[in-house]
KOLZAZA-924918 format. One record per residue (C-alpha): residue number from 1; residue in three letters; x, y, z. Coordinates in steps of 0.05 Angstrom, whole numbers, always signed. Example, Ala and Ser with C-alpha at 12.3 -4.5 7.8 and 13.67 -1.06 7.14 Angstrom:
// residues 2
<atom><k>1</k><r>ALA</r><u>+246</u><v>-90</v><w>+156</w></atom>
<atom><k>2</k><r>SER</r><u>+273</u><v>-21</v><w>+143</w></atom>
This chain:
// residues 57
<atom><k>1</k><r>UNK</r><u>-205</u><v>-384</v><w>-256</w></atom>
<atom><k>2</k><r>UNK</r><u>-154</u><v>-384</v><w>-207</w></atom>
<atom><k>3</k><r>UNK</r><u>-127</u><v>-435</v><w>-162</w></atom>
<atom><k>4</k><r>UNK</r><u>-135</u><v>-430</v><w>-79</w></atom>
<atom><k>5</k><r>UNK</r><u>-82</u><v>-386</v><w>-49</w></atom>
<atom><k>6</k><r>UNK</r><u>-70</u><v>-355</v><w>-119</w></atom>
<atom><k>7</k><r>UNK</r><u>-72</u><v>-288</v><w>-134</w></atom>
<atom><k>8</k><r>UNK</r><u>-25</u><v>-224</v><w>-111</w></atom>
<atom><k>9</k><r>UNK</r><u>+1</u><v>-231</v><w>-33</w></atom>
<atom><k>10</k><r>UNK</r><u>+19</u><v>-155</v><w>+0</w></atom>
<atom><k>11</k><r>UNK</r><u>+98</u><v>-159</v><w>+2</w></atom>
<atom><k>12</k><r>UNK</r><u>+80</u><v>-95</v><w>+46</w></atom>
<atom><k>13</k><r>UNK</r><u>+73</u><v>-121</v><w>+130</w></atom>
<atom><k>14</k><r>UNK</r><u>+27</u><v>-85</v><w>+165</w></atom>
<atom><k>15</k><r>UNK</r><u>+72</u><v>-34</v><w>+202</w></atom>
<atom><k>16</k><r>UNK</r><u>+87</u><v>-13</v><w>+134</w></atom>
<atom><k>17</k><r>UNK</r><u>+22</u><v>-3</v><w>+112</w></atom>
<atom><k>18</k><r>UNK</r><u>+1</u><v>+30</v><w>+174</w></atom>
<atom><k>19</k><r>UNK</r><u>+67</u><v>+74</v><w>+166</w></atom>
<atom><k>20</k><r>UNK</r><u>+52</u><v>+96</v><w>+92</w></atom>
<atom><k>21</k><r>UNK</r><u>-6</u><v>+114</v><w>+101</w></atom>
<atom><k>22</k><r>UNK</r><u>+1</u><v>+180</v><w>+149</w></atom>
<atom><k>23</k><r>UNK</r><u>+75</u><v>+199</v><w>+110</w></atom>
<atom><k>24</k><r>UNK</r><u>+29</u><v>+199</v><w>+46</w></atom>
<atom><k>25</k><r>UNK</r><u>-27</u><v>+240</v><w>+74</w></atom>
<atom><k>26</k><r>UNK</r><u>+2</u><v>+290</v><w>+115</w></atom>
<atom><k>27</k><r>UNK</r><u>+70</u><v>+299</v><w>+70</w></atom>
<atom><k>28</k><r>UNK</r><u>+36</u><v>+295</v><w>+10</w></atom>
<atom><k>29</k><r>UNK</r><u>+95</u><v>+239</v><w>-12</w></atom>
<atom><k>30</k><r>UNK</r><u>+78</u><v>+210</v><w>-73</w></atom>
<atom><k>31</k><r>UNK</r><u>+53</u><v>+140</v><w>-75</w></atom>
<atom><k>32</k><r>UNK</r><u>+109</u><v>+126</v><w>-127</w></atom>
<atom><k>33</k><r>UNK</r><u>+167</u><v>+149</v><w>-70</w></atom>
<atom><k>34</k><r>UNK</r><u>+141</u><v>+110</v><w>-16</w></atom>
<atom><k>35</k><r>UNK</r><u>+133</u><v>+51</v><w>-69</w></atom>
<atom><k>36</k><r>UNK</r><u>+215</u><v>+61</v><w>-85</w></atom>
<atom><k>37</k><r>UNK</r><u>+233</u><v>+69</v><w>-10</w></atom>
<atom><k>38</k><r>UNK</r><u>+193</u><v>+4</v><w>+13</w></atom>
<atom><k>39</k><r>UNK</r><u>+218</u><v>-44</v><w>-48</w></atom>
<atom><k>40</k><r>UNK</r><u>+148</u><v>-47</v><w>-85</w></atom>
<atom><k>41</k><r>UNK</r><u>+110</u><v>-26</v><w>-136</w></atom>
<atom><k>42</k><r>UNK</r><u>+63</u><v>+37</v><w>-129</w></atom>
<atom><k>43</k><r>UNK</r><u>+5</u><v>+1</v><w>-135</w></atom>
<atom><k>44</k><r>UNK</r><u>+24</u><v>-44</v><w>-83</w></atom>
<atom><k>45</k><r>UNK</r><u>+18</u><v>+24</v><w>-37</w></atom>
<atom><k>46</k><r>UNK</r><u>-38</u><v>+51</v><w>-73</w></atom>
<atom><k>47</k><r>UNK</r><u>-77</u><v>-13</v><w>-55</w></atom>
<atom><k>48</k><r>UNK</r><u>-51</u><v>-16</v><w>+22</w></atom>
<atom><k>49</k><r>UNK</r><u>-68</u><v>+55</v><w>+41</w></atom>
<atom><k>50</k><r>UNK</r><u>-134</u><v>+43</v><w>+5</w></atom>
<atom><k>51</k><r>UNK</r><u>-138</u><v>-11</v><w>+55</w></atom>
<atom><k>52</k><r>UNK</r><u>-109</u><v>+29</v><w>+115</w></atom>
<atom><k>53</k><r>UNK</r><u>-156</u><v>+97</v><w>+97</w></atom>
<atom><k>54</k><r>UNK</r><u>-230</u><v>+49</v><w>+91</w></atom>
<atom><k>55</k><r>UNK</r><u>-278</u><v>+79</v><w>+38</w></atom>
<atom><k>56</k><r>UNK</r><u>-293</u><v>+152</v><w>+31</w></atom>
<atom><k>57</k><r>UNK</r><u>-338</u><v>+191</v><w>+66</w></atom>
């Protein structure tokens, strides 16, 4: 069980998030670019656009 305030923080702010989020969708960038060009890992973007998008229709 983890501790309070444990756990993965998002090294991504939230203008980055926000601005991932369209460049991926409309430019078709990979998750895996926009990982390299922000300094984190692409599951750190997969999980913020996730976040940024809401669930699916």
């Amino acid at each position: 069980m983890m501790g309070a305030g444990a756990g993965a923080k998002h090294p991504l702010v939230s203008t980055d998030r926000v601005t991932a989020t369209p460049i991926h969708l409309r430019h078709g960038l990979p998750r895996t670019a926009l990982g390299l060009l922000s300094g984190v890992d692409r599951s750190t973007v997969t999980r913020a656009t996730g976040e940024i998008r809401g669930p699916g229709p």
